[in-house]
Wavefront OBJ file of the C-alpha trace (Angstrom):
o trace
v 2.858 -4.916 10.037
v 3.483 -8.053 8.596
v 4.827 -10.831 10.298
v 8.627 -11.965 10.255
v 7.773 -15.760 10.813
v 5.267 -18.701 10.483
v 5.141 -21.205 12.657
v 2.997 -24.349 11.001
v 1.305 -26.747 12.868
v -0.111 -29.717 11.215
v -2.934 -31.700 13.305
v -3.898 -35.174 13.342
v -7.552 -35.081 14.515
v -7.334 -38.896 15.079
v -5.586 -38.172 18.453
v -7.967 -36.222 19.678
v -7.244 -33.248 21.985
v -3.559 -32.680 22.566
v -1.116 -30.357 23.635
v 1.914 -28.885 21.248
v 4.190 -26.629 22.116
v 6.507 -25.013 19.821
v 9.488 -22.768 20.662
v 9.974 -19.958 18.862
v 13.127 -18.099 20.148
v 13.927 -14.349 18.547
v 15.930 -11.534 19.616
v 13.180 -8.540 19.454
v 14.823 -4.799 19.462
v 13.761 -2.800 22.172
v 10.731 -0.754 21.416
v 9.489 -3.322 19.065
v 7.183 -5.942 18.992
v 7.535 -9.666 17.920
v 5.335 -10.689 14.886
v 4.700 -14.103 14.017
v 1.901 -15.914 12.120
v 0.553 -19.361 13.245
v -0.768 -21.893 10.124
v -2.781 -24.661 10.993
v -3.173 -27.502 9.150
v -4.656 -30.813 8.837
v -4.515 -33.783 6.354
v -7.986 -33.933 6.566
v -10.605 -30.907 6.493
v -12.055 -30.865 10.405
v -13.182 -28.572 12.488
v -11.369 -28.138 16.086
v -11.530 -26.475 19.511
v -8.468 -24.494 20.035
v -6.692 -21.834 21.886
v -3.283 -20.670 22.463
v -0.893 -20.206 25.384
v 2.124 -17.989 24.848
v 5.290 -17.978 27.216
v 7.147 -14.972 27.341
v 10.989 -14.746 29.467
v 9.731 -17.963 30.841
v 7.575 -16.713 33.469
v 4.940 -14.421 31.753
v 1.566 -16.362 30.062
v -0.878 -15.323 28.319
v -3.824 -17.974 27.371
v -6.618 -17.022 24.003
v -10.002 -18.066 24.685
v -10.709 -21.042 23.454
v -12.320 -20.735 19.557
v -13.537 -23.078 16.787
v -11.067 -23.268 14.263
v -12.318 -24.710 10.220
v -9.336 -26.234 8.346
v -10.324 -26.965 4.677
v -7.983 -29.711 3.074
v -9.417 -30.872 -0.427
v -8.638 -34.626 -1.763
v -5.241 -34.913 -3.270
v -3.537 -31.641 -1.798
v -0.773 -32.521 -0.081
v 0.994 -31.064 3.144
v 4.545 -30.564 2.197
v 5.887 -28.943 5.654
v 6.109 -30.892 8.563
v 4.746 -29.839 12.130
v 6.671 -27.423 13.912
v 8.130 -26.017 10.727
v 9.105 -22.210 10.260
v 8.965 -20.055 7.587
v 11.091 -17.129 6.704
v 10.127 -14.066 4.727
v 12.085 -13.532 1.388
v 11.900 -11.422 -1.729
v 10.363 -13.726 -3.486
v 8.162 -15.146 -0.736
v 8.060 -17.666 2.309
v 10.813 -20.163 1.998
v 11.525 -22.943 4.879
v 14.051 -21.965 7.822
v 16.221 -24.952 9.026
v 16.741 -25.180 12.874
v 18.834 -21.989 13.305
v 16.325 -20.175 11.882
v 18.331 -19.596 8.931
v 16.898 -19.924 5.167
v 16.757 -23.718 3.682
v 18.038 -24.559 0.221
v 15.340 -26.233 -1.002
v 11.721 -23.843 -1.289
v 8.445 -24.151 -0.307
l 1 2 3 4 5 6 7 8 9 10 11 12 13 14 15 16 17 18 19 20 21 22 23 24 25 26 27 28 29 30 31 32 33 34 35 36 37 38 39 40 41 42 43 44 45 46 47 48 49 50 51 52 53 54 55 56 57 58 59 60 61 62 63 64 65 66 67 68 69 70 71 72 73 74 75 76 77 78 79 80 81 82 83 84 85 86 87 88 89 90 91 92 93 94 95 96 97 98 99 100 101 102 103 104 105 106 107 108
């Protein structure tokens, strides 16, 4: 199944290790099960240590092992979302969801 939103979160590697957390708040039906996609970038191509911890009706956690993660940026590409962004599925592709998780004017 595909997923209903992207989350993007851009890195700055010159921090060094760091914790983010971004909330991501849906209503899922019953029965059904919540599908998101995480993209990672970076303005510069690196090559982390990562792993995820999910919270779930703010008492339930589940942790990914920790994994090496490649992020390929080329000279001169740009980043045009900011971190913490999320994306919305459309017709005619992913366009930018303001804070209400609503779909943005403007595209991505």
């Amino acid at each position: 199944m595909p997923p209903t939103m992207r989350v993007m979160a851009i890195l700055d590697v010159n921090e060094g290790a760091t914790e983010r957390k971004y909330p991501v708040s849906t209503k899922t039906p019953a029965g059904d099960a919540e599908r998101f996609q995480i993209t990672v970038g970076s303005e510069v191509s690196c090559l982390i240590k990562a792993s995820f911890k999910f919270y779930f009706d703010n008492d339930q956690i589940v942790r990914s092992k920790p994994f090496e993660l490649a992020v390929w940026c080329p000279r001169g590409s740009g980043i045009s979302a900011e971190d913490g962004a999320q994306f919305v599925p459309t017709n005619s592709g992913w366009r930018l969801a303001n804070g209400d998780g609503k779909i943005e004017e403007k595209g991505w």
